[in-house]
C-alpha positions as CSV (number, residue, x, y, z in Angstrom):
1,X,59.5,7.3,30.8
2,X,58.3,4.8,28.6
3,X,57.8,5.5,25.1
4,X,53.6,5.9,23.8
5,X,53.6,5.5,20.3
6,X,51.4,8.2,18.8
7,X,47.9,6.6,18.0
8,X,45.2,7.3,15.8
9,X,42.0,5.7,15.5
10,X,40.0,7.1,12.5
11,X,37.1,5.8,10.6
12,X,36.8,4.8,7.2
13,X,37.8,7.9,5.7
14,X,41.2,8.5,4.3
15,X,42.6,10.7,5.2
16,X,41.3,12.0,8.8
17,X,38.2,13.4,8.8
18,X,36.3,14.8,11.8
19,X,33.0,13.4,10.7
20,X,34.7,9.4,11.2
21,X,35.2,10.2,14.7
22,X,39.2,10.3,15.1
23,X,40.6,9.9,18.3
24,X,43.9,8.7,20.2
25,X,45.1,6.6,23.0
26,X,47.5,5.9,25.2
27,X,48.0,3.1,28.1
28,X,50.3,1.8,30.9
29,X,50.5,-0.6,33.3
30,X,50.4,1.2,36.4
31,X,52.5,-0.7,40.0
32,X,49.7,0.3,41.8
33,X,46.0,-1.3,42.9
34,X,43.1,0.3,40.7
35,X,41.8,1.8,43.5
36,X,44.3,4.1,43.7
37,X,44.5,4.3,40.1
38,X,40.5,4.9,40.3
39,X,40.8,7.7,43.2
40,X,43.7,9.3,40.6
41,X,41.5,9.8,37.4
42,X,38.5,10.6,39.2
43,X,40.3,13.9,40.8
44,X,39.0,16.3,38.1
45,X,42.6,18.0,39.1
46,X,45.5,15.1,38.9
47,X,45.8,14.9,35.3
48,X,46.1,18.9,35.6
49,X,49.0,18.5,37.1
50,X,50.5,17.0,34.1
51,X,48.6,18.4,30.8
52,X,49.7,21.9,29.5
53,X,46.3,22.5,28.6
54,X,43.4,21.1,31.0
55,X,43.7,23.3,34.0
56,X,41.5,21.5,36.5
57,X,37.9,21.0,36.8
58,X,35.0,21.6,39.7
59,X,31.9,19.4,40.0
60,X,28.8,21.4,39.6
61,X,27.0,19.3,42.0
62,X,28.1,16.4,44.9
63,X,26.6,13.8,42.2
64,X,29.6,11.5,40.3
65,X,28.2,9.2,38.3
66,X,26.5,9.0,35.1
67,X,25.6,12.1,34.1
68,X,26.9,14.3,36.0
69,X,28.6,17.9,35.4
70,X,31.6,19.5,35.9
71,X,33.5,22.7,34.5
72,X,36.6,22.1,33.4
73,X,39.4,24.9,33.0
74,X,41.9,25.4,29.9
75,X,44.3,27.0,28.2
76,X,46.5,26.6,25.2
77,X,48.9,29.3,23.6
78,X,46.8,29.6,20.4
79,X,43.5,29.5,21.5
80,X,43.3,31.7,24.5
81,X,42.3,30.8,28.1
82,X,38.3,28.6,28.1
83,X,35.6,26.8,30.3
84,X,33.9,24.3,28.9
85,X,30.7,22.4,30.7
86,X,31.5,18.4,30.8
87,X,29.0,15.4,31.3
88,X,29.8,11.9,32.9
89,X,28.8,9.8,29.6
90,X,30.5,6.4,30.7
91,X,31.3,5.6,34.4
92,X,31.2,2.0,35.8
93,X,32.9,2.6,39.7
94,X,36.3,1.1,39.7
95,X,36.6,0.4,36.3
96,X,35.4,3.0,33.7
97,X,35.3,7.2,33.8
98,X,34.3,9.1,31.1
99,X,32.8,12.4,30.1
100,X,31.6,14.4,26.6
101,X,32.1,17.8,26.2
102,X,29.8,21.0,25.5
103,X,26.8,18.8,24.6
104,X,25.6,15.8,26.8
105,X,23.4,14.1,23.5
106,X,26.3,15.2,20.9
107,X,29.7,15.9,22.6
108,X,32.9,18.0,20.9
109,X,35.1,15.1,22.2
110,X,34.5,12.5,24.1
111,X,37.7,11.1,26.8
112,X,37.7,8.2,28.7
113,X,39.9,6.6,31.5
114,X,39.7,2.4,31.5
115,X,41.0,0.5,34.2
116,X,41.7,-3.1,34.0
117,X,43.3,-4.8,37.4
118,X,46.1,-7.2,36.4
119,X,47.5,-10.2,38.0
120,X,50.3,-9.1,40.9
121,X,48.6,-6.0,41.6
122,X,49.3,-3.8,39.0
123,X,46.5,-1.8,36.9
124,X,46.3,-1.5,32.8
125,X,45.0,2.5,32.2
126,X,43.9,3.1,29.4
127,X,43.1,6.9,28.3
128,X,41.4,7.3,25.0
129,X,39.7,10.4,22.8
130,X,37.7,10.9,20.4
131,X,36.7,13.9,18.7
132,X,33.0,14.5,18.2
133,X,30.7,14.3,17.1
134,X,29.3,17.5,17.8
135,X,30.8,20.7,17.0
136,X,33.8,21.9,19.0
137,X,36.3,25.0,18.7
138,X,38.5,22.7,16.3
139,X,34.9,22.1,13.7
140,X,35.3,26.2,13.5
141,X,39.4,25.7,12.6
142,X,37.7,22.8,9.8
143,X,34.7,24.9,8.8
144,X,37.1,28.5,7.8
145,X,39.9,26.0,6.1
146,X,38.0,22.6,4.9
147,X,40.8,22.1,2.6
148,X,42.9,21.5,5.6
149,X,40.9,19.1,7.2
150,X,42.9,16.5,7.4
151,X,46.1,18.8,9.1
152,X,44.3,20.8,11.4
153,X,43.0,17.2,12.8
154,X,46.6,15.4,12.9
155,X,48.3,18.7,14.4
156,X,45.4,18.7,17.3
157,X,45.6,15.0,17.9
158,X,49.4,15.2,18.3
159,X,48.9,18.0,20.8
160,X,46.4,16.0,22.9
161,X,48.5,13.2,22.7
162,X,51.3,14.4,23.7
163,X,49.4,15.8,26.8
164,X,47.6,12.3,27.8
165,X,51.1,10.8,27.7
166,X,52.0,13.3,30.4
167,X,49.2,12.6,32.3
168,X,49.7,8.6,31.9
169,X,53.3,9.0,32.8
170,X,52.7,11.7,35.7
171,X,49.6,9.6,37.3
172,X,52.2,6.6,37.3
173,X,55.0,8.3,38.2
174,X,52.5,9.7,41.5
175,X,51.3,6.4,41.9
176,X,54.7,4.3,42.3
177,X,56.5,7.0,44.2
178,X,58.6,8.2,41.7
179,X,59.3,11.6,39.6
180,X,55.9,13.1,37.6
């Protein structure tokens, strides 16, 4: 496996603050065309197959595109077992996938896949988050220990990171034939 640095992207607050938007990334280049990589991050349940905590997801309609709905499925140790309704907020076929969470007009986080074809065949993914900016399970955590800000953000980001490496590495490791 190849090693993802751990990532943030934060705004200009110091130190992380969920109101600046904070996020993570990872990305790979992928042996494979971006079609396949496309038909891979568009299956609501690949990357489920990888994450510890997203479950899998079901479309709530046969729509795919921009603003579209589905109902995505996790769980997580510490915070119990949860649904939570999803909207398509970026989508460009081929190239771009991406959907906000719990509010379509302010989401709790907002995750994207971005697909860039490269020369030879290969495909640069790119999967980023971002946290907000509307109110999400971890704005509770924030709101009943402000004075932790900073550390409840770091430990979550760490967690999701961790988990969109897994789903980098397993959708290339699918992809090229090899162990995921």
């Amino acid at each position: 496996m190849t090693d993802i640095p751990l990532t943030f992207t934060s705004g200009p607050s110091d130190p992380l603050c969920y109101a600046d938007g904070v996020g993570t990334w990872v990305e790979a280049t992928i042996a494979a065309p971006s079609d396949a990589v496309w038909a891979a991050v568009t299956d609501l349940d690949m990357p489920a197959r990888f994450s510890t905590e997203y479950q899998g997801g079901t479309w709530t309609s046969e729509a795919r595109g921009l603003g579209a709905s589905f109902i995505g499925r996790n769980e997580h140790e510490a915070i119990g077992v949860w649904q939570v309704e999803s909207w398509v907020i970026a989508y460009a076929e081929g190239r771009t996938f991406g959907w906000g969470t719990s509010d379509p007009d302010s989401p709790g986080a907002q995750w994207t896949f971005h697909l860039e074809p490269q020369v030879g065949g290969s495909t640069k993914l790119l999967y980023s988050l971002t946290l907000g900016p509307g109110p999400s399970g971890l704005t509770a955590a924030i709101e009943r220990m402000p004075d932790k800000e900073a550390r409840i953000i770091e430990r979550r980001l760490v967690e999701h990171h961790g988990n969109m490496v897994k789903v980098v590495e397993g959708i290339r490791a699918e992809l090229e034939g090899g162990d995921g």
